[in-house]
C-alpha positions in Angstrom: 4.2 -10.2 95.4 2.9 -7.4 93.1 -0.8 -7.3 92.0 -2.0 -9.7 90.0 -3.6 -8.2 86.6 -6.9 -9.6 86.7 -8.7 -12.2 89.5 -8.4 -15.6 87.9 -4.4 -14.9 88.2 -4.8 -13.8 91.9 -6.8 -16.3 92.9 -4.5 -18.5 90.9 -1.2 -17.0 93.1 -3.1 -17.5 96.5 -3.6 -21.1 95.7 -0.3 -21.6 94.5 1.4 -19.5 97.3 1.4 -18.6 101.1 0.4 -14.7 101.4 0.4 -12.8 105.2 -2.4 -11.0 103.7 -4.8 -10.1 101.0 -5.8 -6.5 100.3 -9.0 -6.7 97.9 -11.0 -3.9 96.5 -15.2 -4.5 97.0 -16.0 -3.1 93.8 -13.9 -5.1 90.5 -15.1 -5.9 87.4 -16.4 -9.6 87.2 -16.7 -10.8 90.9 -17.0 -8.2 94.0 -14.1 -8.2 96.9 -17.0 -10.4 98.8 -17.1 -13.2 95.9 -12.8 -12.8 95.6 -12.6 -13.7 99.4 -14.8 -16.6 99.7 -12.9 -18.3 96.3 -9.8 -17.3 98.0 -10.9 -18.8 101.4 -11.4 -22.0 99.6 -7.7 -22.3 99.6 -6.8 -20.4 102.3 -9.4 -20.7 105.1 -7.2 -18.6 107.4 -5.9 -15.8 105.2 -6.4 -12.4 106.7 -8.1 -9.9 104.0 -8.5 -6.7 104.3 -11.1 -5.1 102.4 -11.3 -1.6 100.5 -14.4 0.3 99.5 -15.6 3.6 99.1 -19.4 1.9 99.3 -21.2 1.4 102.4 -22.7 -2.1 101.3 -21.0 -4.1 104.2 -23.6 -7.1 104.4 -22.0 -8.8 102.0 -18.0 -8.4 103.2 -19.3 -9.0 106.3 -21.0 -12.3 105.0 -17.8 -13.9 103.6 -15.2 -12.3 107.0 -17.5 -11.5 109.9 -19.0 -8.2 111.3 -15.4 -7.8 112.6 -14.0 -7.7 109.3 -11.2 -5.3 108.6 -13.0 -2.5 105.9 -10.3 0.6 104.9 -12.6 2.8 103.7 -11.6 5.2 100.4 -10.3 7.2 100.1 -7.6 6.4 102.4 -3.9 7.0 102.7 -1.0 5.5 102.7 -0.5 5.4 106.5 -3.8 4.4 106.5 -3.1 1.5 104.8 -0.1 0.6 106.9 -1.9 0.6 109.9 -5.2 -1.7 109.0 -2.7 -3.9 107.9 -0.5 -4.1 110.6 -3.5 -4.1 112.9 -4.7 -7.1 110.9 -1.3 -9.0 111.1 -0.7 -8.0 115.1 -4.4 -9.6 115.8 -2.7 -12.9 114.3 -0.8 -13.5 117.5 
């Protein structure tokens, strides 16, 4: 599914559809990645979320998906990205 344009319309997708995953950035205009993932978890209490941030504010990520929760931290590369998320989806099993 490509990225939504704004969060109303992604949370709006991840109610309406069955994501593997959710990649969201900490730091968006209206609501933080921390706020994103508890709405999200509202509909999806077991969606895997990876975060992204370039800040070190983890208390509130942490809040919403554990201390265990998977942070990629930016700037980051592509392969980078491949494996958090694969790590993510292999600790499914």
């Amino acid at each position: 599914m490509p990225a939504p344009a704004d969060t109303p319309t992604g949370l709006g997708a991840v109610a309406a559809s069955s994501p593997d995953l959710m990649v969201v950035d900490f730091a968006m205009p209206g609501m933080n990645g921390a706020e994103v993932a508890r709405a999200a978890r509202e509909h999806r209490p077991e969606l895997p979320i990876v975060f992204a941030s370039g800040y070190a504010d983890t208390a509130a990520i942490e809040s919403v998906a554990g201390h265990n929760a998977p942070i990629l931290s930016k700037p980051f590369r592509v392969d980078d990205l491949q494996a958090i998320v694969a790590e993510t989806l292999n600790g499914l099993t």
